[in-house]
C-alpha positions as CSV (number, residue, x, y, z in Angstrom):
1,X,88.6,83.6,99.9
2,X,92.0,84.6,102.1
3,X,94.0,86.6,100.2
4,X,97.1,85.2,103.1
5,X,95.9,82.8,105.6
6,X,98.5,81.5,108.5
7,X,97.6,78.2,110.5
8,X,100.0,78.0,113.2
9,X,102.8,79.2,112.4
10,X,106.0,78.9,114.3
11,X,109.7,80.8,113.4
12,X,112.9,79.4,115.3
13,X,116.3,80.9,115.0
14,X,119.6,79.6,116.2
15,X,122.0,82.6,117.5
16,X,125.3,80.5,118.4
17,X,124.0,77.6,120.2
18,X,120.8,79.0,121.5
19,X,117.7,78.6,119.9
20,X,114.9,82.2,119.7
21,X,111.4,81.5,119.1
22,X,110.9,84.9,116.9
23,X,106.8,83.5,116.7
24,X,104.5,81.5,118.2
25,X,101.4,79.3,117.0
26,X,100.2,82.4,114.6
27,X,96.9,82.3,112.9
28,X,95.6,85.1,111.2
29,X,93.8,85.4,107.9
30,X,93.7,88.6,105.6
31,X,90.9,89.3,103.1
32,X,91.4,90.8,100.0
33,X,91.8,94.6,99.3
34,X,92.7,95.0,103.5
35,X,94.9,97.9,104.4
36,X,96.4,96.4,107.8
37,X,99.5,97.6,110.2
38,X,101.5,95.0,111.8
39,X,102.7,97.1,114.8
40,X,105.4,96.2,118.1
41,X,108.1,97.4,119.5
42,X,111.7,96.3,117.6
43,X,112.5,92.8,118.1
44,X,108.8,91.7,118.6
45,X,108.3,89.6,115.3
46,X,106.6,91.9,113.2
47,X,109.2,91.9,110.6
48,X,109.5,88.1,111.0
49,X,105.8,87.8,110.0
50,X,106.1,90.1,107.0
51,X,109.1,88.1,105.4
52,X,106.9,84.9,106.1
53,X,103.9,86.0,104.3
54,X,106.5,87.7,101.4
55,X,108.0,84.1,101.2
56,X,111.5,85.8,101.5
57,X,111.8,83.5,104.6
58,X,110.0,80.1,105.5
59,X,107.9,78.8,109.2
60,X,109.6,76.5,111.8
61,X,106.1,74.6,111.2
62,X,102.6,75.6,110.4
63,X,101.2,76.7,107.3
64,X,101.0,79.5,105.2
65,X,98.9,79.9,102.1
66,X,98.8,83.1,99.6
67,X,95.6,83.4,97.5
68,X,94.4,79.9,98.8
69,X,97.8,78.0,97.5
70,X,100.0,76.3,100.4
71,X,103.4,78.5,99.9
72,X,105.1,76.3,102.9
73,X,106.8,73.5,100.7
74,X,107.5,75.0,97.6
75,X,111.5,75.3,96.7
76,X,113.2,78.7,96.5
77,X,112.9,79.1,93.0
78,X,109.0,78.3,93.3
79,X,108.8,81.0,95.8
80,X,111.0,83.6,93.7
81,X,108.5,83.2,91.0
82,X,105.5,83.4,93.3
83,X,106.9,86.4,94.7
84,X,107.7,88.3,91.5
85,X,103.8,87.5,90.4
86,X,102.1,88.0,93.6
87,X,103.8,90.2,96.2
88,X,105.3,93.9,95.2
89,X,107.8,94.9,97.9
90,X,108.2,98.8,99.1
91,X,110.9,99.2,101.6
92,X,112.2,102.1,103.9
93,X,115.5,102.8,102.3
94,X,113.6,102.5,98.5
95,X,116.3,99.8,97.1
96,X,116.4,101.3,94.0
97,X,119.0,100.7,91.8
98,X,121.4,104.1,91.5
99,X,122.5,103.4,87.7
100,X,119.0,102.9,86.5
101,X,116.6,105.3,85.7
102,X,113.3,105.8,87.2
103,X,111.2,104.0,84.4
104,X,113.6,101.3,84.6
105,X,113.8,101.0,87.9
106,X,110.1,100.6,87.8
107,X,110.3,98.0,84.8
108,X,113.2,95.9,86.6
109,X,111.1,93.1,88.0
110,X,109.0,92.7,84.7
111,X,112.5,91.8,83.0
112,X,112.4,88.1,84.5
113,X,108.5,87.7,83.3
114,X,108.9,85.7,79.7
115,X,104.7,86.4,80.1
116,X,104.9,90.3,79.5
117,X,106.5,91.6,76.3
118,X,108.5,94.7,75.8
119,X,105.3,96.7,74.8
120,X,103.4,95.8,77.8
121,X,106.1,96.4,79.8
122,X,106.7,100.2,78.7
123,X,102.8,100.4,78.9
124,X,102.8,99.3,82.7
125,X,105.8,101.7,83.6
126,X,104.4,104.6,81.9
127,X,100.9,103.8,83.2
128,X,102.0,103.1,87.0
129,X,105.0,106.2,86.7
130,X,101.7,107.8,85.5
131,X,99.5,106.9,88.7
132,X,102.2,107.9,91.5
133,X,102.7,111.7,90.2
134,X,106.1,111.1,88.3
135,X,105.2,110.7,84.3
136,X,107.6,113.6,83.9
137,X,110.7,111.9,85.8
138,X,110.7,108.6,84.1
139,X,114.3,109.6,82.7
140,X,115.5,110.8,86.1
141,X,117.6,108.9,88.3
142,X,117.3,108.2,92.0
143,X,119.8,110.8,93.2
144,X,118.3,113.2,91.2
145,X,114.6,112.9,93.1
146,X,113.9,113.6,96.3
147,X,113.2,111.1,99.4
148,X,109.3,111.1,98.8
149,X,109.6,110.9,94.7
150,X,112.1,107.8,95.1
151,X,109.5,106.2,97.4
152,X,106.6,107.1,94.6
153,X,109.2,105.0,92.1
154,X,109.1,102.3,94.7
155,X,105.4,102.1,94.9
156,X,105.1,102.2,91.1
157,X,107.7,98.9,90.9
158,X,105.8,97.0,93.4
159,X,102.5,97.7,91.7
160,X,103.9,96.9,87.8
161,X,103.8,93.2,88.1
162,X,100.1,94.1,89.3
163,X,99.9,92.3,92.9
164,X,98.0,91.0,95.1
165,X,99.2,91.8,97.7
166,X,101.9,94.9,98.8
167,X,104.0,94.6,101.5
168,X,105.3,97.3,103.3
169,X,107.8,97.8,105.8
170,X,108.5,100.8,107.1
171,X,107.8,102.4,104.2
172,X,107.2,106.3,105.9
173,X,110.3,105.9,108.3
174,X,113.1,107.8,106.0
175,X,110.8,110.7,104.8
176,X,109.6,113.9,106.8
177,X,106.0,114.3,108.4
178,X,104.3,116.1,105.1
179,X,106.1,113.7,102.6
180,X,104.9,110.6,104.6
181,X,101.3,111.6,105.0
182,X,101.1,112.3,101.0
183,X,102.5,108.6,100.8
184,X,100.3,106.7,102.6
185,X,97.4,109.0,101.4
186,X,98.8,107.5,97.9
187,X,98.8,104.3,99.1
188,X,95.2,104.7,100.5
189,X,93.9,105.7,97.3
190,X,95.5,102.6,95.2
191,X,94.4,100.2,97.9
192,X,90.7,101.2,97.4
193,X,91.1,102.0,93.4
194,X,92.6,98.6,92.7
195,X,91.1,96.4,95.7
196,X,95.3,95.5,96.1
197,X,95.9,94.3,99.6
198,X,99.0,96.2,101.5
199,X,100.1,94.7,104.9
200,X,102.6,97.4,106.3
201,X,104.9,96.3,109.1
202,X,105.4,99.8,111.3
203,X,106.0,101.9,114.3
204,X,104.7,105.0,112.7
205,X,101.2,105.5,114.3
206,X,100.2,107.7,111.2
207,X,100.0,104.6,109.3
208,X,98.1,102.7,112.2
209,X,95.5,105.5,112.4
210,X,95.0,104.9,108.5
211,X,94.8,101.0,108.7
212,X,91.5,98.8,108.2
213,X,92.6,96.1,110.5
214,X,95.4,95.9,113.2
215,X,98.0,93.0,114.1
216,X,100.0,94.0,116.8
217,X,102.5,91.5,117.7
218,X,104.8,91.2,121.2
219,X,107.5,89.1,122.1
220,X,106.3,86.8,118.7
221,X,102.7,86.3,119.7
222,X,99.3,88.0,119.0
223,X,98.3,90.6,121.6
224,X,95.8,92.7,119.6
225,X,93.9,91.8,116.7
226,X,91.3,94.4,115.4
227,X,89.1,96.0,112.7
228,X,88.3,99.9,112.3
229,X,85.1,100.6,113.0
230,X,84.5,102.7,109.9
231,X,85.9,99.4,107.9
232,X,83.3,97.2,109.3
233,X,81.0,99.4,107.8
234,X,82.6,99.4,104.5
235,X,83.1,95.4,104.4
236,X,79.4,95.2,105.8
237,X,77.9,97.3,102.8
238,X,79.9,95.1,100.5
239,X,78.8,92.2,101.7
240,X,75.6,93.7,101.2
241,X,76.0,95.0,97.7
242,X,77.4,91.3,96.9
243,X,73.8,89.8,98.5
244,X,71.8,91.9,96.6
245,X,73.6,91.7,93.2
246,X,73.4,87.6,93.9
247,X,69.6,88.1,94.8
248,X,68.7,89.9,91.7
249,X,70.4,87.3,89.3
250,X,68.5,84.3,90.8
């Protein structure tokens, strides 16, 4: 199973009268648990291709499906609800909300789930405020933390509606060398404690070095697609482990 798979996907924009092909005729598919970059120069697409698979934009034609279900039809408020079940979103500038606190900037996006009650709710936030280092700034707004602990709120909202998938763009671009290293090393460790996929869209070649898998896109097609050799090895001995553990139940 593809945790995103894209069959020929096309974007078209219209600037004035003229139309801008921002992709062409993608097809990629991402497996579950992947830590992938989606790298180019500004104006190549990458970004384009993020907000297609977070459904915050739809393809020209072709076909995208999150967790095996075609996304490409479904109506805004389909994809809204899809979005705020599936995807968690970390962004460079941390678009958190200034009057709310860090716990409740974390529980914001659990406030439109009718599924999770108030108790769970506090128990997510205090468990995923827990997991990024900041248990003891839950009360703290975002002017009072610093650029690194307002991205660690960030990370903790986009992993509270527990995700499949994390998109990321750009998420190391507005915090210093040290501060972005610890972040993505935090990232690292949730992607391989939880098996929760995060797709980054980036220049910074700190987060390329640290990727599974590599998308670089130029002028809206694929010119490199590519696998860490050190992931192969990993996907390879669970594919094993999976073979065995099948072989022994038989």
């Amino acid at each position: 199973m593809s945790v995103v798979r894209i069959e020929h996907v096309y974007k078209d924009y219209l600037l004035g009268d003229q139309k801008v092909q921002a992709l062409k005729d993608i097809t990629l598919s991402f497996e579950p648990g992947v830590f992938l970059a989606i790298a180019g120069p500004s104006g190549s697409g990458k970004t384009t291709l993020l907000n297609l698979i977070g459904c915050i934009d739809t393809p020209t034609s072709g076909k995208i499906y999150i967790n095996d279900t075609d996304v490409s039809g479904k109506t805004p408020d389909q994809l809204a609800d899809l979005r705020n079940r599936t995807i968690g979103f970390i962004f460079q500038t941390f678009n958190l909300l200034p009057v709310l606190s860090a716990a409740e900037n974390v529980e914001y996006p659990l406030l439109q789930r009718k599924d999770v009650s108030p108790e769970e709710r506090k128990k997510r936030v205090d468990y995923f405020l827990d997991i990024v280092g900041l248990a003891k700034f839950a009360e703290h707004r975002p002017n009072q933390l610093s650029g690194g602990q307002r991205q660690r709120v960030a990370i903790a909202r986009a992993l509270a509606i527990l995700p499949s998938i994390v998109l990321a763009d750009e998420p190391t671009a507005n915090l210093d060398h040290k501060t972005g290293e610890e972040i993505l090393n935090l990232m690292k460790q949730i992607n391989r404690a939880f098996n929760t996929t995060f797709i980054f869209s980036t220049h910074d070649k700190r987060v390329i070095s640290k990727a599974d898998r590599l998308v670089r896109v130029e002028d809206g097609e694929i010119s490199i697609l590519g696998v860490r050799s050190e992931e192969k090895k990993w996907m390879l001995a669970r594919h094993r482990q999976a073979a065995e553990t099948m072989a022994s139940n038989k």
